[in-house]
C-alpha positions as CSV (number, residue, x, y, z in Angstrom):
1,X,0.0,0.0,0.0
2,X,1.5,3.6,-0.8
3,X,1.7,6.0,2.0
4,X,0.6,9.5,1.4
5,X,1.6,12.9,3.7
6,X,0.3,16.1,3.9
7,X,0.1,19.0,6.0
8,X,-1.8,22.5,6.7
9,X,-1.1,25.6,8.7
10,X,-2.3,26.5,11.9
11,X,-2.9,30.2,10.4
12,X,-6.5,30.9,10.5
13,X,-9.8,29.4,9.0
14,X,-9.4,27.2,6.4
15,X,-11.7,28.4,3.1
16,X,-13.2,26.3,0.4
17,X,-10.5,26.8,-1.8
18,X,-8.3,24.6,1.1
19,X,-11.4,22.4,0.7
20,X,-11.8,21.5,-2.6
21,X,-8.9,21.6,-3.8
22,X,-7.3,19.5,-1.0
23,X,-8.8,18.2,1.9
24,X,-11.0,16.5,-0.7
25,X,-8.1,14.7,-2.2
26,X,-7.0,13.9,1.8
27,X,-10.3,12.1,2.3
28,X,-10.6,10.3,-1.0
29,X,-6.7,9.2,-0.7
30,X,-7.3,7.5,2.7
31,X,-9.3,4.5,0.9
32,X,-6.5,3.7,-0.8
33,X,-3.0,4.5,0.8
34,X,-1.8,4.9,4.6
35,X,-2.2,8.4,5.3
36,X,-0.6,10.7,7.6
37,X,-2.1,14.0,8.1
38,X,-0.1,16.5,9.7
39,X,-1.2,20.1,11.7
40,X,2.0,21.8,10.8
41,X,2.8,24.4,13.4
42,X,6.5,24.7,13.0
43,X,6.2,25.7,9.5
44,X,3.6,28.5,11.1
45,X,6.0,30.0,13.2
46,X,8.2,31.1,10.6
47,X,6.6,34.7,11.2
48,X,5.1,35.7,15.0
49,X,2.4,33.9,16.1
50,X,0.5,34.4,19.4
51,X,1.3,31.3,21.8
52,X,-2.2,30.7,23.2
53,X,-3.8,31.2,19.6
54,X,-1.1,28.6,17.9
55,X,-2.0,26.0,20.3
56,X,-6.1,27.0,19.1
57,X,-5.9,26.9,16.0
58,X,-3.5,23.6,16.0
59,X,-6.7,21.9,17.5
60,X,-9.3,23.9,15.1
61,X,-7.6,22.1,12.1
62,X,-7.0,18.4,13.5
63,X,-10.8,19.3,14.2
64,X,-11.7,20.7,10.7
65,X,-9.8,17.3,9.0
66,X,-12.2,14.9,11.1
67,X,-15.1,17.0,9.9
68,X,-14.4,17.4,6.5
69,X,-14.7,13.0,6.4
70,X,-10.9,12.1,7.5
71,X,-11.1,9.4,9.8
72,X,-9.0,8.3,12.6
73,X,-8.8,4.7,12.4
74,X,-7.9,5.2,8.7
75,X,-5.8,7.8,8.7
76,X,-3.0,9.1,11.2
77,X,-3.7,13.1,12.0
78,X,-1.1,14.8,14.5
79,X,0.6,17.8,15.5
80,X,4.2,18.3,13.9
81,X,6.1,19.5,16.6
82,X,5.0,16.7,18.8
83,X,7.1,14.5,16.5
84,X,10.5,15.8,17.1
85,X,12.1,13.9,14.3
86,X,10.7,16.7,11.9
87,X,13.1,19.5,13.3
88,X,16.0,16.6,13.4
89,X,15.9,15.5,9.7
90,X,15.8,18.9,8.4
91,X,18.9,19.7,9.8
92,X,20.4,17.1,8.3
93,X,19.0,18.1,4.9
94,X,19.8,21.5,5.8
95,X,23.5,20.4,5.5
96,X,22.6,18.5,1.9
97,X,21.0,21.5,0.3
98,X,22.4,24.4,-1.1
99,X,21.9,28.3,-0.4
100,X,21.9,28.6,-4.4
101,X,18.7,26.4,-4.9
102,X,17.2,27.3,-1.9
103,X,17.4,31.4,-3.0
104,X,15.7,30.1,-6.3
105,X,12.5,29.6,-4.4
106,X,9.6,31.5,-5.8
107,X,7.8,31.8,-2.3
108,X,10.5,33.4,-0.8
109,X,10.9,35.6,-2.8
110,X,8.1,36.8,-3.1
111,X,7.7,36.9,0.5
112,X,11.3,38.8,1.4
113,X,10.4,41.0,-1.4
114,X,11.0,44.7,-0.8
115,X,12.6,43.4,2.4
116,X,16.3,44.5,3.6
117,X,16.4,41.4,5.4
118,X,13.8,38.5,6.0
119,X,13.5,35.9,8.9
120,X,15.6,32.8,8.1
121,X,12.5,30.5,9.1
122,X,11.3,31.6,5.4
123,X,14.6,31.0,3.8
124,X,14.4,27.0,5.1
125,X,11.0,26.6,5.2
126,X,11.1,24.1,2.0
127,X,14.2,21.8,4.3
128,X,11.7,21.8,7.2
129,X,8.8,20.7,4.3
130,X,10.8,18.2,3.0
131,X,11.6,16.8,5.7
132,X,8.5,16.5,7.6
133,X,7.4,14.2,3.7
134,X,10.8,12.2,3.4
135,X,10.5,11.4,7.2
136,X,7.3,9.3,6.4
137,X,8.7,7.4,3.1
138,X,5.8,9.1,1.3
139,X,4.6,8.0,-2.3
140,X,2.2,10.7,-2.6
141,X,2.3,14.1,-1.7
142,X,-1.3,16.2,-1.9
143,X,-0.5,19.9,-2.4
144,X,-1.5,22.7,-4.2
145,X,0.1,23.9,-6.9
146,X,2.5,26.6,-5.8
147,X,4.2,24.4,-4.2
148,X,5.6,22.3,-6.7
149,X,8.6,23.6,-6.5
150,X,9.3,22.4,-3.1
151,X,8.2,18.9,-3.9
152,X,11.0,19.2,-7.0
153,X,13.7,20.2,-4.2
154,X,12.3,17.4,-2.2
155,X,12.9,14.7,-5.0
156,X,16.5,16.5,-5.8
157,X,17.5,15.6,-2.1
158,X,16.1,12.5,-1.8
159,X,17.8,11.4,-4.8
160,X,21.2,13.5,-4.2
161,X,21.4,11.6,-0.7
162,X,20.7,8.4,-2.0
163,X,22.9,8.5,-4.8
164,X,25.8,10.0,-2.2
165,X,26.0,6.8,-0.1
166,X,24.7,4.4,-3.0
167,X,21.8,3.0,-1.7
168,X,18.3,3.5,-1.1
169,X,18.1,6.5,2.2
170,X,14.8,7.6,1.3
171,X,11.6,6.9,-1.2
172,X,11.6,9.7,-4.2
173,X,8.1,11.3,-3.7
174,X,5.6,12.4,-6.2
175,X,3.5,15.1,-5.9
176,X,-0.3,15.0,-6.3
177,X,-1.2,18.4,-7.6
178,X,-4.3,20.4,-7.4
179,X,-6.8,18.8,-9.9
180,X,-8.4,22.0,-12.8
181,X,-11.2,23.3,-11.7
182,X,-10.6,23.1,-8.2
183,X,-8.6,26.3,-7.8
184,X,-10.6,28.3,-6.2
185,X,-9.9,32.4,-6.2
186,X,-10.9,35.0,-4.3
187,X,-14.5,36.4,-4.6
188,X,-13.8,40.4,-4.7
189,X,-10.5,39.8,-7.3
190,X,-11.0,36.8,-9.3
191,X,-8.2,36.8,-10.9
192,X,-5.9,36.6,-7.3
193,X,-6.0,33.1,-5.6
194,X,-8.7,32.9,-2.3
195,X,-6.5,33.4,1.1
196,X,-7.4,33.1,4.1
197,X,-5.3,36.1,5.0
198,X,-6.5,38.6,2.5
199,X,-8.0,42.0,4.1
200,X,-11.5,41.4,2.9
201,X,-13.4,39.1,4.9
202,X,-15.9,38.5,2.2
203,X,-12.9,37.9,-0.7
204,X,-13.4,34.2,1.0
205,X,-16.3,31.2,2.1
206,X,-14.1,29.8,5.6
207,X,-15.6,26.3,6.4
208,X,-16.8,27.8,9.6
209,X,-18.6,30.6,8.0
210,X,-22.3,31.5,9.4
211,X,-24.8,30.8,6.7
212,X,-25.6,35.0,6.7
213,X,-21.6,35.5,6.2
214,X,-21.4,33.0,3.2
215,X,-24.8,34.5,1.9
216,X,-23.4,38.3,2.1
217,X,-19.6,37.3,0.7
218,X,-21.2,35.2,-2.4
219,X,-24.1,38.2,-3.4
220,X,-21.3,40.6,-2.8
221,X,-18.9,38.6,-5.6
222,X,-17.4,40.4,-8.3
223,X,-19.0,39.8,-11.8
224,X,-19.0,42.0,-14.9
225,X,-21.4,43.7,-16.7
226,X,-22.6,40.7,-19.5
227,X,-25.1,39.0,-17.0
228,X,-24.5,36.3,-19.0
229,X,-23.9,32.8,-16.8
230,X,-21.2,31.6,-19.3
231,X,-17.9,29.9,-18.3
232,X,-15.2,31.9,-19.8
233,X,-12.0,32.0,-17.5
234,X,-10.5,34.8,-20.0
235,X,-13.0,37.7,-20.4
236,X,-15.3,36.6,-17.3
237,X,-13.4,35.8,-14.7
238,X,-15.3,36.5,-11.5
239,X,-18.5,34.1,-12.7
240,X,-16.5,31.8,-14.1
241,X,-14.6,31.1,-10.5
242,X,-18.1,30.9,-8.8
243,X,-19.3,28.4,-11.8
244,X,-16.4,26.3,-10.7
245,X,-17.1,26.7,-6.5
246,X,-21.5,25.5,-7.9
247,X,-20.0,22.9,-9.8
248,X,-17.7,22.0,-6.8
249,X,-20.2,21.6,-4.5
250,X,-23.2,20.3,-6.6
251,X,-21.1,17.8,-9.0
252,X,-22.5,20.0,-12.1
253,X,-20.6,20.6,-15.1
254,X,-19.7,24.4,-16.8
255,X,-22.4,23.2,-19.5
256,X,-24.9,22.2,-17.1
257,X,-24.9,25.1,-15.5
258,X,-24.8,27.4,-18.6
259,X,-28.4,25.6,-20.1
260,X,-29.8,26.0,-16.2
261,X,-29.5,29.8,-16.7
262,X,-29.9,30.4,-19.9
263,X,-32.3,33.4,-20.1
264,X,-31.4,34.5,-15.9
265,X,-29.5,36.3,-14.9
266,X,-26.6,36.7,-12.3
267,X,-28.9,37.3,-9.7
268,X,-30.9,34.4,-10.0
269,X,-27.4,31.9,-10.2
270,X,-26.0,34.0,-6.8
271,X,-28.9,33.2,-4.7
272,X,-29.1,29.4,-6.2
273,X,-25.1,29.2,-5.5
274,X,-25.8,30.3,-2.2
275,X,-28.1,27.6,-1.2
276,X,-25.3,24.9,-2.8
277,X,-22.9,26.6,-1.0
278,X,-24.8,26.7,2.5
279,X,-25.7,22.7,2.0
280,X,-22.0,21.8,1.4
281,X,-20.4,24.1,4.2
282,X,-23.1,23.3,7.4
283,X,-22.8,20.2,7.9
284,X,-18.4,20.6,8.0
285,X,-19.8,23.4,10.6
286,X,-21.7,21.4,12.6
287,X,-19.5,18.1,12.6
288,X,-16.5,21.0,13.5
289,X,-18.3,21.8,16.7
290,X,-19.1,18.6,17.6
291,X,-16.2,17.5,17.7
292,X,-14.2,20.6,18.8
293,X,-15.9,20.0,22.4
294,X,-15.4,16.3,23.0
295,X,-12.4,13.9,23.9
296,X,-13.0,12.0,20.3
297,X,-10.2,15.2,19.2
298,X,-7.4,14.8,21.8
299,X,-7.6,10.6,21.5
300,X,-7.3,11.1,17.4
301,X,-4.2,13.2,18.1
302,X,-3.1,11.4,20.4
303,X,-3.2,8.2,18.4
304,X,-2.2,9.5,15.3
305,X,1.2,10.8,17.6
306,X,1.8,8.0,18.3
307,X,1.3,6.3,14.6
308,X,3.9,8.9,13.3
309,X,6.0,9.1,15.8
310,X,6.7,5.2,15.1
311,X,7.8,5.3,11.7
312,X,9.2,9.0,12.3
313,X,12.1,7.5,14.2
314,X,12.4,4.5,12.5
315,X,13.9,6.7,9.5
316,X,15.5,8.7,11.6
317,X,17.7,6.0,12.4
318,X,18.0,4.9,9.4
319,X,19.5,8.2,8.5
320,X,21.6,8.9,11.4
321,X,23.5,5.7,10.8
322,X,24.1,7.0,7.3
323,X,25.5,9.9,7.7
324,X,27.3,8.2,10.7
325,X,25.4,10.4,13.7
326,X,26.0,9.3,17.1
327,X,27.6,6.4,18.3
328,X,26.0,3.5,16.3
């Protein structure tokens, strides 16, 4: 059986552009490969994050996988930092990488850009990423697609390592990109990617979104002036992205929905959209809250430690008597 891994941040609310274009894949992936699900807080403390809300939001999206249909007993959700082999192996591929390929990373620079200086966290984030999927043996990496990139350094180091001491020190990944159509961008500039960090609360949907929030952010959505329901990514941008979030949610196709509202307008597809929207959002609400408040949370995490932390070290020693670490 292949093993999959994947993580999220601990940095807010996740949106539906999290959902559909990955936690989907997470859920559909655990019928057919071990899965390890990570909450990766390290990776969030790159820039400075309050203590007490870390810890919060660490348990808000262990809580937000189990409602979104990933299961426990199937798949392995924990807390990165509770594994300390993550911070371990990315030292040593800290010391097989090179500040060349790592300064060719597109995210940061576009993160230390206009910057005299920038945190190093940001500068090694992809060490810290490949290590927390090398760690695991992973097949399969779910991700979306900006970070494909990483996944490439991933593979280079995996390989450079194993070809450096002949012999197999870790399993080469692939990465599992972002499906088309399931890019989801934001509401009020559809032609920049939805983020859950974006000024405008109503640029997004968040899965924990009151139904009067998603109604107000999805009536308020940029359009144009044709009040045409056509899917045309180039010249309509702004009703094409919300064909794609009906069609997410309602299994439609562009087509479909074209002959549904031929002759209506954008009104009439806004307040059906809504009602799709609200039916494929509650119920990830309400499962959220559930089980937010009971024990079923702290037992998954502490189970799925437990899971990872096995196979975590297991590699870890593997790789420590490669490079000759310790005493034997």
């Amino acid at each position: 059986m292949k093993r999959v891994f994947s993580g999220v941040q601990p940095t807010g609310n996740l949106h539906i552009g999290n959902y559909l274009g990955a936690l989907k894949q997470f859920v559909e992936l655990q019928d057919e490969a071990e899965c390890f699900y990570c909450v990766v807080d390290q990776h969030a403390i790159t820039l400075p994050q309050d203590p007490k809300e870390l810890r919060e939001h660490n348990l808000d999206i262990a809580a937000l996988y189990m409602a979104v249909g990933i299961d426990p007993s199937k798949s392995s959700i924990f807390i990165q930092s509770e594994v300390q082999a993550h911070a371990a192996l990315s030292w040593v591929l800290t010391c097989s990488s090179y500040t060349g390929e790592l300064s060719r990373m597109t995210q940061f620079k576009d993160k230390a850009k206009g910057k005299e200086s920038a945190p190093t966290g940001l500068f090694t984030y992809p060490l810290l990423m490949a290590a927390d999927i090398l760690l695991y043996d992973a097949d399969i990496v779910p991700v979306g697609n900006d970070q494909k990139q990483h996944i490439e350094l991933t593979r280079d180091l995996a390989i450079r390592i194993n070809n450096r001491f002949d012999k197999k020190v870790f399993v080469v990944p692939e990465g599992r990109f972002m499906r088309e159509g399931t890019r989801v961008m934001a509401l009020d500039e559809p032609t920049k990617k939805m983020s859950k960090s974006a000024e405008n609360p109503h640029s997004r949907i968040s899965l924990l979104d009151e139904d009067s929030k998603i109604k107000k952010s999805i009536m308020k959505a940029t359009t144009d002036s044709e009040a045409i329901v056509r899917y045309d990514i180039e010249n309509k941008p702004g009703i094409s992205n919300l064909m794609d979030i009906y069609g997410a949610f309602s299994g439609k196709t562009h087509e479909e929905i074209e002959k549904m509202y031929d002759g209506h307008g954008y009104g009439d597809f806004k307040k059906d959209l809504v009602e799709v929207a609200i039916d494929g959002i509650r119920p990830i609400r309400e499962k959220f809250n559930e089980i937010r408040k009971s024990q079923e949370l702290l037992s998954a995490l502490d189970q799925g430690r437990e899971r990872a932390q096995t196979i975590a070290d297991k590699t870890l020693k593997r790789v420590y008597e490669t490079f000759g670490l310790g005493r034997k």
